[in-house]
Every structure is written in C-alpha cells, then in structure tokens.
C-alpha positions in Angstrom: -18.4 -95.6 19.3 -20.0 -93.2 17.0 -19.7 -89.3 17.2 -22.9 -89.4 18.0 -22.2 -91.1 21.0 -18.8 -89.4 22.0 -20.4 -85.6 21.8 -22.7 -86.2 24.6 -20.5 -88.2 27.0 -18.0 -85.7 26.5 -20.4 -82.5 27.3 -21.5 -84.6 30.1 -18.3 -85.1 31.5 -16.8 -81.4 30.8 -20.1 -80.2 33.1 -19.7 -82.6 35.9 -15.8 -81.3 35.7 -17.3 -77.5 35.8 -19.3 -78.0 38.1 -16.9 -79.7 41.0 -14.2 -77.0 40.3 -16.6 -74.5 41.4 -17.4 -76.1 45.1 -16.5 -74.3 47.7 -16.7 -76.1 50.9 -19.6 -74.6 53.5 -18.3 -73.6 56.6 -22.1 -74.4 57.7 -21.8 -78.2 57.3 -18.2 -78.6 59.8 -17.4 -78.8 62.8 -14.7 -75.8 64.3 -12.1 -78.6 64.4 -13.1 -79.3 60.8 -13.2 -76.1 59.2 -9.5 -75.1 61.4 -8.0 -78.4 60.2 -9.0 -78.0 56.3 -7.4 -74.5 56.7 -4.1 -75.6 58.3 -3.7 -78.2 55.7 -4.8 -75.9 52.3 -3.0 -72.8 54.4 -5.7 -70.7 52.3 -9.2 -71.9 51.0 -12.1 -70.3 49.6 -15.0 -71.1 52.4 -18.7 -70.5 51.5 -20.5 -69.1 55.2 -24.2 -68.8 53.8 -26.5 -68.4 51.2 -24.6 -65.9 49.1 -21.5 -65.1 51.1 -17.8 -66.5 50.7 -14.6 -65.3 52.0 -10.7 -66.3 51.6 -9.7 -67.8 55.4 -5.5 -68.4 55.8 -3.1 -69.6 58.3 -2.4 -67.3 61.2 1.4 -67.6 60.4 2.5 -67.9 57.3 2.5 -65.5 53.9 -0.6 -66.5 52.4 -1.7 -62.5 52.8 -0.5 -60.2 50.2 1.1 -57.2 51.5 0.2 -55.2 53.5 -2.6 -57.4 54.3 -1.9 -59.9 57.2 -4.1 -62.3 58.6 -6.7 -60.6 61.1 -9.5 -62.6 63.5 -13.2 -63.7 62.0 -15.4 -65.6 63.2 -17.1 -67.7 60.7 -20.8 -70.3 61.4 -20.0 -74.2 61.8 -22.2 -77.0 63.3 -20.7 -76.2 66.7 -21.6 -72.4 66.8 -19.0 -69.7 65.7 -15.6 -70.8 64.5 -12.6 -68.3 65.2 -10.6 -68.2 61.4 -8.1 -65.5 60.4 -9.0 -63.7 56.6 -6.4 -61.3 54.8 -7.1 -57.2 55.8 -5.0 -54.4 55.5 -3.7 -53.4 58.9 -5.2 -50.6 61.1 -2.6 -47.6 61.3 -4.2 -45.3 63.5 -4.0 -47.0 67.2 -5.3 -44.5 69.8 -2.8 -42.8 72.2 
C-alpha cells in the first residue's frame, strides 16, 4: 500500500472514531425501562433530551455527584411519555418552617 493510499483510510478512520465518541444516546428513542436500565448499569451517562439539550443523569444512590451536589428528581422524554431520572444539583438549604 502506497502513502497515497494509507493517508485517506487513515483520515477516514480517525473521523468515523470522532464521530462515535461524540454520541450521546437520546433519551427520545427508549423506552423508561431503557433509559433507567442504561443509567443503573453506566451509574452516570451523558443523555441527549432534544434537539439541542443534554444533561448528566446518575444513580439515585451512589457518589456519582460531586459535593455538595446529590442526586435530585427530573423527568426526562422517552418513547413511553416522561421518564423519572435523578441529575446532580446542589441541595436546597432554606426549607420553610
């Protein structure tokens, strides 16, 4: 094989790996059981929920959140209407009395 053969395949085969390491799977295109299951199993993924918006979505329990963050409820679209997911947020401090 030439060099003139090996720098294509090779630019080829870089973009192709570029371009799968930037998928994010769409929340859109699973079902709730899904989307909870890929969570559970990943215990934090990056989830794309429509045209321009992505989140991070963790475990309930476990220490995926970095402090003082801890996992807090969201609700997220999948085939099967609205999936409840948890997504790292600072606490609320001021609970009324």
């Amino acid at each position: 094989m030439s060099i003139r053969q090996i720098v294509p395949v090779t630019a080829a085969i870089m973009l192709a790996a570029t371009g799968l390491a930037n998928a994010r799977p769409d929340t859109r295109t699973m079902s709730c059981g899904q989307l909870r299951q890929l969570i559970q199993s990943h215990r934090a993924v990056v989830l794309t929920t429509g045209p321009n918006t992505y989140d991070r979505y963790v475990r309930q329990f476990g220490n995926e959140c970095d402090w003082p963050e801890v996992p807090m409820s969201a609700y997220v679209p999948t085939l099967d209407g609205h999936c409840p997911v948890y997504r790292c947020e600072e606490p609320v401090a001021n609970f009324p009395n």
